[in-house]
Z-matrix of the N, CA and C atoms (Angstrom, degrees):
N
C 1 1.466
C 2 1.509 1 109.08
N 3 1.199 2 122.42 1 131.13
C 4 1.411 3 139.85 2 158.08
C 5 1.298 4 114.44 3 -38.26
N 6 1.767 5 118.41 4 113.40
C 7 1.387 6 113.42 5 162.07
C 8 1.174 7 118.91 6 -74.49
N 9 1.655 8 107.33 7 134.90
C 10 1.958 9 96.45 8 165.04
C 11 1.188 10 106.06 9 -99.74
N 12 1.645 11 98.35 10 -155.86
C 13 1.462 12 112.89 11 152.30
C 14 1.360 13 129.52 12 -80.57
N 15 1.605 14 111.62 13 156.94
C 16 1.559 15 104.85 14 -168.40
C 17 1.862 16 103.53 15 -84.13
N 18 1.250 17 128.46 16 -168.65
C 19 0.968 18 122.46 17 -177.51
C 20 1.623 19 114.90 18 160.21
N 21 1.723 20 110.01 19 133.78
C 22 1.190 21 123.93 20 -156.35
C 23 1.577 22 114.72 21 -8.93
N 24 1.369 23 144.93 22 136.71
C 25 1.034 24 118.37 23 162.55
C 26 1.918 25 127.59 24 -79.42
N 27 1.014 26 97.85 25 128.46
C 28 1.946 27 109.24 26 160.21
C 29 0.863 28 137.50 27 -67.47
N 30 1.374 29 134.02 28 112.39
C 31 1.673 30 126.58 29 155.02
C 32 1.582 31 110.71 30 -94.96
N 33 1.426 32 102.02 31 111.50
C 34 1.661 33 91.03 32 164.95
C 35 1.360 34 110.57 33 -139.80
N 36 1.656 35 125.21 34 -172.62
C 37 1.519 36 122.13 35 177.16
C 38 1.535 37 99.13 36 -114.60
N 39 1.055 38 108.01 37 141.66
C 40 1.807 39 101.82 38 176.56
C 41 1.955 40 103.52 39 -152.66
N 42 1.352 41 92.95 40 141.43
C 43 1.522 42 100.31 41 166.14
C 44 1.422 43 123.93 42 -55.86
N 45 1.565 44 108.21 43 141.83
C 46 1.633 45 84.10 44 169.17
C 47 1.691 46 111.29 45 -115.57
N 48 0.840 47 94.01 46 171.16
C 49 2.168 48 95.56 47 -156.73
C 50 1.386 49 99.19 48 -129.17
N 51 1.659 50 126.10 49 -39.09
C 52 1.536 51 124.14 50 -179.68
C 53 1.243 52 129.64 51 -144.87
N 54 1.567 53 134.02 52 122.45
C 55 1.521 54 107.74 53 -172.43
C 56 1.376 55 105.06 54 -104.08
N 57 1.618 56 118.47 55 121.41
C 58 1.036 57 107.61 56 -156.66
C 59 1.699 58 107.36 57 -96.83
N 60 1.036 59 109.66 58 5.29
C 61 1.627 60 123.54 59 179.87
C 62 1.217 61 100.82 60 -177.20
N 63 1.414 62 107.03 61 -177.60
C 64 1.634 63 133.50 62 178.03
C 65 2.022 64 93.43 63 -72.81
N 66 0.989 65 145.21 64 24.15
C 67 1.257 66 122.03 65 -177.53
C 68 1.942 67 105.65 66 -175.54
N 69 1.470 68 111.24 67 5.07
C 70 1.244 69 130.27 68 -165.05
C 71 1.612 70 118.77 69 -137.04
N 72 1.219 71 122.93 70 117.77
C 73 1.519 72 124.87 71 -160.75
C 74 1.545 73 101.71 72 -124.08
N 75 1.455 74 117.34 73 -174.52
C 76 1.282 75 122.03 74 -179.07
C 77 1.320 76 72.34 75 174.75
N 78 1.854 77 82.20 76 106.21
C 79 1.680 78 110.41 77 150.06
C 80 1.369 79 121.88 78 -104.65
N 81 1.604 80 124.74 79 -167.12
C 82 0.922 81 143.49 80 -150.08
C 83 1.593 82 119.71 81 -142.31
N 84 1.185 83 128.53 82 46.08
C 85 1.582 84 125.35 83 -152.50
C 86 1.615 85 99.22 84 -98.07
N 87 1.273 86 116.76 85 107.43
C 88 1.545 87 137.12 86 160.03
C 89 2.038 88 104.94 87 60.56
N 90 1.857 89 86.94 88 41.27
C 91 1.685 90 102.60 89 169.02
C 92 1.274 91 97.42 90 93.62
N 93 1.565 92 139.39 91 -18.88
C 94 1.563 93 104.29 92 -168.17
C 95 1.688 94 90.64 93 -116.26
N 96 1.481 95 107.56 94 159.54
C 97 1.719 96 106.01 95 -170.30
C 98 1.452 97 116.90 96 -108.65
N 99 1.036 98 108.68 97 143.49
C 100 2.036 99 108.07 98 -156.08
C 101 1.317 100 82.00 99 -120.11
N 102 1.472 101 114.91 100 154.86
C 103 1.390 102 135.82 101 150.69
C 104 1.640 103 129.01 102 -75.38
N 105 1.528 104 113.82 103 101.63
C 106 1.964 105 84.82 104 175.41
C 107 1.280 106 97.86 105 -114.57
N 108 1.227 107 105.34 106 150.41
C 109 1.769 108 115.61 107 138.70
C 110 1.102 109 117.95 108 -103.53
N 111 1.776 110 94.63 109 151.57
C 112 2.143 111 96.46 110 -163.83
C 113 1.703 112 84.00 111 -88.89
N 114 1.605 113 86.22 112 143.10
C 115 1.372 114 82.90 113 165.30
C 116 1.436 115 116.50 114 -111.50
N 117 1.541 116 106.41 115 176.34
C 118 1.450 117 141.63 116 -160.17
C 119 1.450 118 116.13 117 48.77
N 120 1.602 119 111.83 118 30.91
C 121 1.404 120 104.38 119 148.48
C 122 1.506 121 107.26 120 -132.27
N 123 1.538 122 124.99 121 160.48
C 124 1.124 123 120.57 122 150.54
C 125 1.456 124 127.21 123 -120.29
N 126 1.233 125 119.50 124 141.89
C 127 1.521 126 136.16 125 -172.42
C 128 1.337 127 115.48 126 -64.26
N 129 1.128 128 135.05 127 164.90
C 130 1.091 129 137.72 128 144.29
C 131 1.869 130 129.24 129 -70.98
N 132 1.617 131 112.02 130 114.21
C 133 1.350 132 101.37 131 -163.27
C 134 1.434 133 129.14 132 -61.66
N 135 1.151 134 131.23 133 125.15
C 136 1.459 135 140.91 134 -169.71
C 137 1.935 136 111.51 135 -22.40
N 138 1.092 137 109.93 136 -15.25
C 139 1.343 138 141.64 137 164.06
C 140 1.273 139 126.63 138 -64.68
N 141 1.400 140 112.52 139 -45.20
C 142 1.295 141 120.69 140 175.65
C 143 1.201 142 125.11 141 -96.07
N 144 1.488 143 121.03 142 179.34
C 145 1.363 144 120.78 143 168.64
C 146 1.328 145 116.39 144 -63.23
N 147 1.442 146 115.34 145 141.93
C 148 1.626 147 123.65 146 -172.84
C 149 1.601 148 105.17 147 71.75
N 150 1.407 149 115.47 148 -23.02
C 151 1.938 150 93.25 149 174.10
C 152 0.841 151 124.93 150 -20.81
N 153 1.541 152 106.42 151 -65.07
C 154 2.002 153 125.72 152 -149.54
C 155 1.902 154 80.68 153 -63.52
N 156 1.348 155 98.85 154 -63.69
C 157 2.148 156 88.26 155 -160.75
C 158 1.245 157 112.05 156 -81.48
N 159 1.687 158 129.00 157 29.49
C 160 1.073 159 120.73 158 120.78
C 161 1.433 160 144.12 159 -61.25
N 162 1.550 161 105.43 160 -58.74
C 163 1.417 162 124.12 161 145.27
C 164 1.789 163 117.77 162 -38.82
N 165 0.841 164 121.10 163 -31.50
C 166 1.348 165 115.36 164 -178.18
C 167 1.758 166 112.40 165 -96.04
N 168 1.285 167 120.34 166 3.18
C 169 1.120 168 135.24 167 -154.03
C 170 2.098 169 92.32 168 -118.16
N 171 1.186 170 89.11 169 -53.12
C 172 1.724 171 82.87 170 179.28
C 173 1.567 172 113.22 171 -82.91
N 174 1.253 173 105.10 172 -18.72
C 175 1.563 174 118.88 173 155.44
C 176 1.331 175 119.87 174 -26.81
N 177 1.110 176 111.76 175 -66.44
C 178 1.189 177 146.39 176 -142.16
C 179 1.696 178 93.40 177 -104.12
N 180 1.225 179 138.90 178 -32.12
C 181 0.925 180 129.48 179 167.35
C 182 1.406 181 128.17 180 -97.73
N 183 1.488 182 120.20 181 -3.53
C 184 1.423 183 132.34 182 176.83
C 185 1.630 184 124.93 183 -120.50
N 186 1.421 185 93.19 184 -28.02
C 187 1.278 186 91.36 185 -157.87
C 188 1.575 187 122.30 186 -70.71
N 189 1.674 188 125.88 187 152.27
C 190 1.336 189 108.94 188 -154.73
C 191 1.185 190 126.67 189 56.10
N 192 1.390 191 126.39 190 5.28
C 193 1.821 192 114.30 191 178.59
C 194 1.510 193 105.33 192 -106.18
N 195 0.932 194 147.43 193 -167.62
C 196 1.216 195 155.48 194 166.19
C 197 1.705 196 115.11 195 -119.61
N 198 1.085 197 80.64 196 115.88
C 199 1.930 198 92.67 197 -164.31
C 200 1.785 199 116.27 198 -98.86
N 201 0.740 200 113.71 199 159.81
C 202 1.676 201 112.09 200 169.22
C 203 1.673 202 112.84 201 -96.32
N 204 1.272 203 104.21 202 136.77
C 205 1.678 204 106.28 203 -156.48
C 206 1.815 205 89.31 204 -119.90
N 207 1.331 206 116.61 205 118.54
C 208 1.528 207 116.40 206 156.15
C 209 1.312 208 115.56 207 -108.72
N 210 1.396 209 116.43 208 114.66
C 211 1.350 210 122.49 209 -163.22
C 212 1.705 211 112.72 210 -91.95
N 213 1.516 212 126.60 211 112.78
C 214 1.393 213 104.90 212 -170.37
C 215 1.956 214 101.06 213 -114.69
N 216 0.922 215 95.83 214 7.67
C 217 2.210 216 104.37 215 178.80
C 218 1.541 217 113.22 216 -178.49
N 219 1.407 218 104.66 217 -170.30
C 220 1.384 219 116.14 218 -169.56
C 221 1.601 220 79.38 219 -162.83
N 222 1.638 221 86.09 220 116.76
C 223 1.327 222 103.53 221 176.46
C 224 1.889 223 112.13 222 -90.34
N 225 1.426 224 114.96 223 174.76
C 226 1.537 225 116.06 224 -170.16
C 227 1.414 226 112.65 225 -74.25
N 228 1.647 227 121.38 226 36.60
C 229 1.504 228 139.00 227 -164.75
C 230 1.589 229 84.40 228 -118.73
N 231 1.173 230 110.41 229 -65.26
C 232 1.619 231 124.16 230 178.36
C 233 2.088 232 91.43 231 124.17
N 234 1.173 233 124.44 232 41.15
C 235 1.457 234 137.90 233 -173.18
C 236 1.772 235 87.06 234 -117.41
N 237 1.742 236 83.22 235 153.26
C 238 1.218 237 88.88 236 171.39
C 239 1.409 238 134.76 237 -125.26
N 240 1.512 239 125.68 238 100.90
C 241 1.399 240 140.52 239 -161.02
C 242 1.546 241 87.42 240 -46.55
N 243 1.845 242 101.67 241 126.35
C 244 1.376 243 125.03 242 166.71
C 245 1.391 244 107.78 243 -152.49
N 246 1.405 245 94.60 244 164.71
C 247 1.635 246 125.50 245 174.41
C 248 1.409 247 112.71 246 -105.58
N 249 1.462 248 126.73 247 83.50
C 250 1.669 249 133.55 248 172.31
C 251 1.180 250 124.55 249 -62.22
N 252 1.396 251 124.84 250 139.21
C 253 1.782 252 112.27 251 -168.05
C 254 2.111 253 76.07 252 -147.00
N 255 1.549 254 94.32 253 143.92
C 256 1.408 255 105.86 254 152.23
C 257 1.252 256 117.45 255 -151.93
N 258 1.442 257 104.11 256 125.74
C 259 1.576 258 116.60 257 -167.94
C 260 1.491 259 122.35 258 68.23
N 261 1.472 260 109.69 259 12.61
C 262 1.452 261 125.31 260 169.69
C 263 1.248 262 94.67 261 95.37
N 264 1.954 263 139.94 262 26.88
C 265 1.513 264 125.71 263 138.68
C 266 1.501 265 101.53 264 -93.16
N 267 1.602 266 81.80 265 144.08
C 268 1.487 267 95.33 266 174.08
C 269 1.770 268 115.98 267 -88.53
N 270 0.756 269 114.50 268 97.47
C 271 1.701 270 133.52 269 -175.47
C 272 1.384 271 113.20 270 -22.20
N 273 1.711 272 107.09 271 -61.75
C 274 1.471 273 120.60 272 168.09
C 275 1.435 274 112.75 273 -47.39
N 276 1.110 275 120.52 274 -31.45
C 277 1.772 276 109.44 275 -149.01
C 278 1.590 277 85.34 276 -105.97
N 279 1.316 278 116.54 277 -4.48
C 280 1.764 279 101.74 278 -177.03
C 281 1.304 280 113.28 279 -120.46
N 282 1.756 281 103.62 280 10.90
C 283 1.583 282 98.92 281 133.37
C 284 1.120 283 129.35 282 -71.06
N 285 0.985 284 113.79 283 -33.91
C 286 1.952 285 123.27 284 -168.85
C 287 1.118 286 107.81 285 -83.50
N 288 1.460 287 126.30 286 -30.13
C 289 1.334 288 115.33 287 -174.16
C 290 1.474 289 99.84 288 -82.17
N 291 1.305 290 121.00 289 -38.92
C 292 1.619 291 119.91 290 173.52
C 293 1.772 292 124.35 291 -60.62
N 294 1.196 293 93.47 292 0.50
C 295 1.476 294 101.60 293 -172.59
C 296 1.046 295 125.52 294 98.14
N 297 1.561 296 123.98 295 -35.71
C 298 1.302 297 140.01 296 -164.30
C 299 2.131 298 112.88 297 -61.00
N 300 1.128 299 91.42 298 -5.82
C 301 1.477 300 87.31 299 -160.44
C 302 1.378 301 117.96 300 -138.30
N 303 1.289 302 169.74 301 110.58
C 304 1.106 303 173.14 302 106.57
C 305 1.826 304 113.68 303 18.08
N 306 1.761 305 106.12 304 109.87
C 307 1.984 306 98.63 305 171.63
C 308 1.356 307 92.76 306 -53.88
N 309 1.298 308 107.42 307 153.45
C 310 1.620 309 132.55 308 173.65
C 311 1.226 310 115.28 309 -144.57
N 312 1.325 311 130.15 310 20.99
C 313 1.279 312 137.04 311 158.74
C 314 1.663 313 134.07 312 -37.58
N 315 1.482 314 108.00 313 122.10
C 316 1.437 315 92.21 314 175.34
C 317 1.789 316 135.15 315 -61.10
N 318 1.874 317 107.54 316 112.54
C 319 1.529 318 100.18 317 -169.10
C 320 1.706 319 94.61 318 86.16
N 321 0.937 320 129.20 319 -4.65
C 322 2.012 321 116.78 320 172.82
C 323 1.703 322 81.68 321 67.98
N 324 1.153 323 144.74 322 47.80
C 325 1.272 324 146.41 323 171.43
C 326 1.689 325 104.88 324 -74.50
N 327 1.442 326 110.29 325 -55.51
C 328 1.762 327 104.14 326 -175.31
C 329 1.294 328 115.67 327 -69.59
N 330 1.327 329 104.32 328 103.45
C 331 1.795 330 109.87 329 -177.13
C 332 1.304 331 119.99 330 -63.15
N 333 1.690 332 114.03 331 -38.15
C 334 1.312 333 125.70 332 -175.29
C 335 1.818 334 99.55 333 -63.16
N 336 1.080 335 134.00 334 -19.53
C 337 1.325 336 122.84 335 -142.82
C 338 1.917 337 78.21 336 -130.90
N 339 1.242 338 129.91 337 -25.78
C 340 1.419 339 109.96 338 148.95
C 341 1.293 340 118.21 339 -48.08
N 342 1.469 341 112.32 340 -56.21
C 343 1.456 342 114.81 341 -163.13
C 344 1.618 343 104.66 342 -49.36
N 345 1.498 344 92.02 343 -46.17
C 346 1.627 345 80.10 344 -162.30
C 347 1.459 346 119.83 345 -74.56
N 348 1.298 347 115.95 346 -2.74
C 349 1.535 348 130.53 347 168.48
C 350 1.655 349 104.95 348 -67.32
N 351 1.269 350 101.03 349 -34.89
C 352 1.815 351 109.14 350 -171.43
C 353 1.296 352 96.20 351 -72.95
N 354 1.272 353 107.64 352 -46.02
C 355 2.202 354 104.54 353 -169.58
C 356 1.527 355 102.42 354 -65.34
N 357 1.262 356 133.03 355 -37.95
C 358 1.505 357 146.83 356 156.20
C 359 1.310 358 108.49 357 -24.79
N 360 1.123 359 126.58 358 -60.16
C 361 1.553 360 130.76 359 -161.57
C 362 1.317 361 99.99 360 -90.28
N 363 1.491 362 128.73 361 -35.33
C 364 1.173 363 102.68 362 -176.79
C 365 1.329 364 108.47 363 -97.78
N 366 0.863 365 117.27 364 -10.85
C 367 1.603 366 106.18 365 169.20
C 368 1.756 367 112.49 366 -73.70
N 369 1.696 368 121.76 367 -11.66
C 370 1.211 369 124.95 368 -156.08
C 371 1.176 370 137.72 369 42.02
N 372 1.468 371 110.85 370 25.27
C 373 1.649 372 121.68 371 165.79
C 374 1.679 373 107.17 372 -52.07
N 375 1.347 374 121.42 373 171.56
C 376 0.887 375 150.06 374 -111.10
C 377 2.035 376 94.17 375 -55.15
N 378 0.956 377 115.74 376 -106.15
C 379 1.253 378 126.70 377 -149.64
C 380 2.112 379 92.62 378 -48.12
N 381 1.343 380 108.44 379 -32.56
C 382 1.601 381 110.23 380 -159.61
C 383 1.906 382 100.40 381 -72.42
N 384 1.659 383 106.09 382 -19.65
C 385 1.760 384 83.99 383 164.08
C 386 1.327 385 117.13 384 -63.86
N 387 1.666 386 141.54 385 -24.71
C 388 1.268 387 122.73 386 -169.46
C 389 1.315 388 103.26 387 -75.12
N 390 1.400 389 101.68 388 -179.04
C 391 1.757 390 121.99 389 168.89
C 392 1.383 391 105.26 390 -114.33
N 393 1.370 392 122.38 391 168.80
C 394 1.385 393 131.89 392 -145.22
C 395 1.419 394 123.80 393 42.18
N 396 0.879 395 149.95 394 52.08
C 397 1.172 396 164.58 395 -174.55
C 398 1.645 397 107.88 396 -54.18
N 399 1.204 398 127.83 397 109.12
C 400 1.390 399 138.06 398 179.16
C 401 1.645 400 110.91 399 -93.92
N 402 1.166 401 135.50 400 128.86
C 403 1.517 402 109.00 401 142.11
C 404 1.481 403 122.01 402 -99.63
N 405 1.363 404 112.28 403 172.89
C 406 1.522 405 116.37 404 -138.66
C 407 1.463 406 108.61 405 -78.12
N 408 1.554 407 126.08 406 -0.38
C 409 0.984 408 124.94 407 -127.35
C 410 1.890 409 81.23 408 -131.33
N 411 1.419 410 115.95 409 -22.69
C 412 0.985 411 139.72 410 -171.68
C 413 1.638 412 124.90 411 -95.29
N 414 1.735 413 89.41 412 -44.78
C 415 1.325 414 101.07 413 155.29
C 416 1.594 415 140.07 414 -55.00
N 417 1.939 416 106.63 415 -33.83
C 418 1.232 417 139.96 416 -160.95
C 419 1.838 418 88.98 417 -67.35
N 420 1.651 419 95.51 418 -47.87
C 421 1.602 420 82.29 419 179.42
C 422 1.509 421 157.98 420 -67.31
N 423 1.763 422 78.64 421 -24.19
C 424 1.069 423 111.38 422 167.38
C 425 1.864 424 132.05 423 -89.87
N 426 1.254 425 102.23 424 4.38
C 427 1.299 426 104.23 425 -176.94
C 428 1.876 427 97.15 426 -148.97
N 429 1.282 428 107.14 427 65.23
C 430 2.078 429 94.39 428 -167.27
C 431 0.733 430 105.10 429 -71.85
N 432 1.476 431 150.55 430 -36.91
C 433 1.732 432 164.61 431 -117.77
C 434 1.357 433 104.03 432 -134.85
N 435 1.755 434 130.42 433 -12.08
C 436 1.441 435 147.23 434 168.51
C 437 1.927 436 94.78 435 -41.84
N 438 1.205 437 108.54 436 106.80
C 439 1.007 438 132.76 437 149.85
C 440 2.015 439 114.82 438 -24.89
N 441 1.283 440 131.26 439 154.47
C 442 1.227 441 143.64 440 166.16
C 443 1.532 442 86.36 441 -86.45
N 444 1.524 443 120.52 442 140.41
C 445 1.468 444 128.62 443 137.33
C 446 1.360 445 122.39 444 -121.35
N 447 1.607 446 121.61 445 -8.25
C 448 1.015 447 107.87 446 179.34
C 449 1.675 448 108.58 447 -109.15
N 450 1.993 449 115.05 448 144.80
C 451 1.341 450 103.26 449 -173.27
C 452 2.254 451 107.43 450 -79.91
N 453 1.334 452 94.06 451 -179.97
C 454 1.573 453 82.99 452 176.47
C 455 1.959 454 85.11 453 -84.50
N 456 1.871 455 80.31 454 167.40
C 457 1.411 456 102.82 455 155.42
C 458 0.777 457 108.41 456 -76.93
N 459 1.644 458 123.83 457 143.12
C 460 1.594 459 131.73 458 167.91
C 461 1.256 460 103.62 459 -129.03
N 462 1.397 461 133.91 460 151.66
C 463 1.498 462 157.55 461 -172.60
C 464 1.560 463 72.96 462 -68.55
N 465 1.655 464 105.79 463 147.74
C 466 1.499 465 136.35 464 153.20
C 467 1.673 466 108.17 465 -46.18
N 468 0.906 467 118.24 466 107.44
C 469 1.756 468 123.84 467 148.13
C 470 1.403 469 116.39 468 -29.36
N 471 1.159 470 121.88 469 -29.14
C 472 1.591 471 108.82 470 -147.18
C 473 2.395 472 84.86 471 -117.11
N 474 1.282 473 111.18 472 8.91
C 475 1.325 474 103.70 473 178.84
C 476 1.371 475 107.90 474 -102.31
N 477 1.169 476 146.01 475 157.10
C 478 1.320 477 142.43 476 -178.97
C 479 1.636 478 110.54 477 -124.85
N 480 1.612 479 126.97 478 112.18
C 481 1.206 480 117.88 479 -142.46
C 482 1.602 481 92.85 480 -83.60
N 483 1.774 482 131.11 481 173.93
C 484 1.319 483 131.74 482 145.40
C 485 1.651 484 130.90 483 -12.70
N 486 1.201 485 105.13 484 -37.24
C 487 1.655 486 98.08 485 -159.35
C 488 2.029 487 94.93 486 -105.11
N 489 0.954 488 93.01 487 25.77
C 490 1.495 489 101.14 488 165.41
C 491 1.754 490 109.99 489 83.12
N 492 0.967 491 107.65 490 41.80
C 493 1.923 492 99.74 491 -164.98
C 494 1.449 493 101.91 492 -93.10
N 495 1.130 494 129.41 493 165.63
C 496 1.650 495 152.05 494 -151.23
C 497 2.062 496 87.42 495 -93.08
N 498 1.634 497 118.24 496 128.65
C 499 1.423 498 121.91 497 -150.60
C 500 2.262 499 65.39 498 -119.17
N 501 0.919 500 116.32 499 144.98
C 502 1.662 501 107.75 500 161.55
C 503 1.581 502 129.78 501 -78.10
N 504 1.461 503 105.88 502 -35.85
C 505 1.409 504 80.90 503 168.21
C 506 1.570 505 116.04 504 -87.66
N 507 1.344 506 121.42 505 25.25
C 508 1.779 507 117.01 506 177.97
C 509 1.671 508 89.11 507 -111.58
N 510 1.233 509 137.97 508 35.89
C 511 1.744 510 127.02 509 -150.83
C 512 1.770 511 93.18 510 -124.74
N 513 1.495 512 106.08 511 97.89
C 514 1.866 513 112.14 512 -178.71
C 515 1.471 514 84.61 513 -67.68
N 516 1.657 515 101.41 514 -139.94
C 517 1.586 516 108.66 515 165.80
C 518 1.843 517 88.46 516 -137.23
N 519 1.565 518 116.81 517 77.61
C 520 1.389 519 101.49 518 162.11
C 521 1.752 520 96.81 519 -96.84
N 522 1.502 521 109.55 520 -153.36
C 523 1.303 522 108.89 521 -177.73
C 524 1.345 523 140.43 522 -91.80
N 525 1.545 524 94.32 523 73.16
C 526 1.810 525 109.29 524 -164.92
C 527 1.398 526 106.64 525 -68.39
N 528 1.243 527 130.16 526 149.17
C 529 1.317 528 154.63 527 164.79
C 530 1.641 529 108.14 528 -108.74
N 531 1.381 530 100.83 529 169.41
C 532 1.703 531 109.50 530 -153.76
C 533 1.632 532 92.39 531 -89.79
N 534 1.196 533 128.78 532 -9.69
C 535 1.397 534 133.03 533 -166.08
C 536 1.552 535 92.48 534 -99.42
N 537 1.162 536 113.79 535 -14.90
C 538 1.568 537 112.75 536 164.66
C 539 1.837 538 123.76 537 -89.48
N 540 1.070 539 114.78 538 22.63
C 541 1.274 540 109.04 539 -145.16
C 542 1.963 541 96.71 540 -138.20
N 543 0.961 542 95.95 541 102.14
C 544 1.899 543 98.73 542 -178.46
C 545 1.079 544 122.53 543 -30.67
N 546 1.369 545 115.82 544 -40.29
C 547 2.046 546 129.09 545 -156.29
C 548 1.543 547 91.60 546 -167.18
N 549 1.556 548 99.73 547 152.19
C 550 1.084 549 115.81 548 151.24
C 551 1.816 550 134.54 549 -27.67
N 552 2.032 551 86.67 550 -53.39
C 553 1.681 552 75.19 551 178.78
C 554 1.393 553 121.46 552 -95.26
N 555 1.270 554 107.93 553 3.47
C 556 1.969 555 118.88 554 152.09
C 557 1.837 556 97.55 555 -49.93
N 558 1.098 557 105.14 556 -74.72
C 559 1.294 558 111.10 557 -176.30
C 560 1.678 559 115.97 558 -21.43
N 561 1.235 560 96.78 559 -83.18
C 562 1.811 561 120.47 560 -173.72
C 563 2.011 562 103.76 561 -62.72
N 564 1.449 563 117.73 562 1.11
C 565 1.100 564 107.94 563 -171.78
C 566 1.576 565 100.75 564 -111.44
N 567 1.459 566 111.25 565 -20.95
C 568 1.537 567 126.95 566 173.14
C 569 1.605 568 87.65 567 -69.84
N 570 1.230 569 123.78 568 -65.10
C 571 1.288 570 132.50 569 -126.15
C 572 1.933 571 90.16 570 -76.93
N 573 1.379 572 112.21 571 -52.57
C 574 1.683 573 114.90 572 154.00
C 575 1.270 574 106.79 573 -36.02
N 576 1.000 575 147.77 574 -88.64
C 577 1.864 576 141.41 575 -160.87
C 578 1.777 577 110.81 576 -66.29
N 579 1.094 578 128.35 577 -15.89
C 580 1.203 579 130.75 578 -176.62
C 581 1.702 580 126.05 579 -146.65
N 582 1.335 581 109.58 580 15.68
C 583 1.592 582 101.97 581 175.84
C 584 1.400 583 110.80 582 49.76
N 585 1.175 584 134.06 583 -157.57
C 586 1.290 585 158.22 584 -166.03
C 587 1.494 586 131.01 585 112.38
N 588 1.638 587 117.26 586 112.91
C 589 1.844 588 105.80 587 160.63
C 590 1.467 589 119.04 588 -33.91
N 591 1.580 590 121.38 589 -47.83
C 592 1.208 591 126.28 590 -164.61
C 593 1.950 592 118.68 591 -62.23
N 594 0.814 593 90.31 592 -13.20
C 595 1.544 594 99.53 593 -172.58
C 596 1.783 595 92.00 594 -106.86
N 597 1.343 596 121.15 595 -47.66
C 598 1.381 597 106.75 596 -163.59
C 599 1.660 598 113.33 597 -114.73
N 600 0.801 599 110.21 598 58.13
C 601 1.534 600 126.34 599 -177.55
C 602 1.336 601 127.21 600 -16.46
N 603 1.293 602 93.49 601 -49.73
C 604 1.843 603 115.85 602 175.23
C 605 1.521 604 122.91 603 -82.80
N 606 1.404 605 105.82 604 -14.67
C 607 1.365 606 127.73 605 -148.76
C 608 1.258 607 124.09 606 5.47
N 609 1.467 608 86.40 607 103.57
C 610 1.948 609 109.96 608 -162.55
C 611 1.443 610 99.06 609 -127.08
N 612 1.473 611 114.32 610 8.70
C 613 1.353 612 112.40 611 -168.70
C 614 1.545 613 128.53 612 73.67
N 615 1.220 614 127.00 613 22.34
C 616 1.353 615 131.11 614 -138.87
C 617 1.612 616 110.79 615 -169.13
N 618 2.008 617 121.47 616 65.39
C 619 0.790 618 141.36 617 -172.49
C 620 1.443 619 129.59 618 -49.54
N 621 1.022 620 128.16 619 139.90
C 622 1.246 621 123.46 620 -179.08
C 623 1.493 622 116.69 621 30.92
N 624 1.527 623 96.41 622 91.52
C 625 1.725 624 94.35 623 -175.01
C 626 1.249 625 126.78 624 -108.85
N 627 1.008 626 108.13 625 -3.20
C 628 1.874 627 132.84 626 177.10
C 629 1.638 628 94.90 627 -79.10
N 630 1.218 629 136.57 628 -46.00
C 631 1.353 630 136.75 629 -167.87
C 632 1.820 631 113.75 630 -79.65
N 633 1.793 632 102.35 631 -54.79
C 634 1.483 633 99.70 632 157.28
C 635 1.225 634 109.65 633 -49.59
N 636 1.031 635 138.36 634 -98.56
C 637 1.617 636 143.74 635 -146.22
C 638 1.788 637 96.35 636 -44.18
N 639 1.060 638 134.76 637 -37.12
C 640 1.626 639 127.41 638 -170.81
C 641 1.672 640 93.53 639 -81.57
N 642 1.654 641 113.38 640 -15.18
C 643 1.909 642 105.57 641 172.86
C 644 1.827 643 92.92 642 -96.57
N 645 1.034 644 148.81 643 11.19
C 646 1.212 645 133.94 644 -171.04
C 647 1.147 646 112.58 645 55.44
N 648 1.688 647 126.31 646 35.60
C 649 1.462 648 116.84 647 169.06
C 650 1.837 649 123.46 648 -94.74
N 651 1.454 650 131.66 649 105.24
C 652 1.515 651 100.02 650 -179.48
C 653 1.164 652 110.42 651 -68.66
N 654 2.162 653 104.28 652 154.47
C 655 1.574 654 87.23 653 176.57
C 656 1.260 655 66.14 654 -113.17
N 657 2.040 656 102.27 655 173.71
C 658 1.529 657 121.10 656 164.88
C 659 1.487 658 110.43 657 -106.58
């Protein structure tokens, strides 16, 4: 993982809208969508063994909820290194304790979050039953040109979150904007049945593009 710079710390609450890996989110804080990575662990890349049920693991524990975000940097991605808690679990640390995730602490400094890497292995939860054991950081070198296979999680289309956003199957064609629009493919699925300036500004064919590109979607 890319070091950034450090920078004020944050407490905030934010929706989450996509999991884009075992270690990578896309929230939702008051309509516009930020990138975090949790920090001081790293995942296994969507590439490797255990990716996908990493990713499917924080899935499954975040997604659509509204989480508490402590922001401690912004790494050279332009994401922002945090510590996620919901309902008082700490998100980061229950990858690692589940196996799913690698401590990544600066200096192996967080002891608590060693330990729980140690109870991981010996119990052989998730990634520590295989053999060959890679970490991710190791893998990266060895495989740079490794293809994506797994897609992100994306929030359901058909749910319509609190702060009033566009649900797809409730989507007429009045005058939606992209700040109305859950996901990307809310977006491009309005934007298929009904056109709109508001979504395509430039008109390049290619809707709401500030929102794809912050989900990692290309459009063509």
């Amino acid at each position: 993982m890319a070091q950034g710079a450090s920078a004020p710390s944050q407490v905030f609450t934010a929706e989450v809208i996509a999991v884009l890996d075992g270690d990578t989110l896309l929230v939702s804080r008051g309509g516009k969508p930020l990138k975090l990575r949790l920090a001081e662990i790293d995942a296994p890349e969507k590439a490797q063994p255990y990716g996908t049920a990493s990713q499917k693991l924080l899935a499954d524990l975040v997604m659509r909820k509204q989480v508490q975000v402590e922001s401690r940097a912004v790494d050279d991605y332009g994401r922002i290194v945090a510590m996620v808690s919901i309902g008082g679990l700490n998100v980061n640390h229950e990858q690692v304790r589940r196996g799913l995730a690698w401590e990544y602490s600066r200096f192996h400094s967080n002891r608590p979050l060693m330990a729980l890497q140690r109870e991981a292995q010996l119990a052989k939860r998730g990634l520590w039953a295989g053999e060959d054991i890679v970490e991710p950081s190791q893998w990266r070198k060895q495989h740079a040109s490794a293809p994506s296979v797994a897609s992100p999680v994306v929030a359901p289309p058909a749910i319509a979150s609190s702060a009033g956003k566009v649900a797809s199957d409730e989507i007429g064609c009045g005058k939606a904007r992209c700040s109305m629009m859950n996901s990307c493919a809310d977006a491009k699925r309005y934007y298929a049945r009904c056109g709109g300036k508001p979504l395509d500004g430039d008109h390049d064919g290619r809707p709401c593009e500030k929102l794809c590109a912050a989900e990692g979607v290309k459009l063509r």
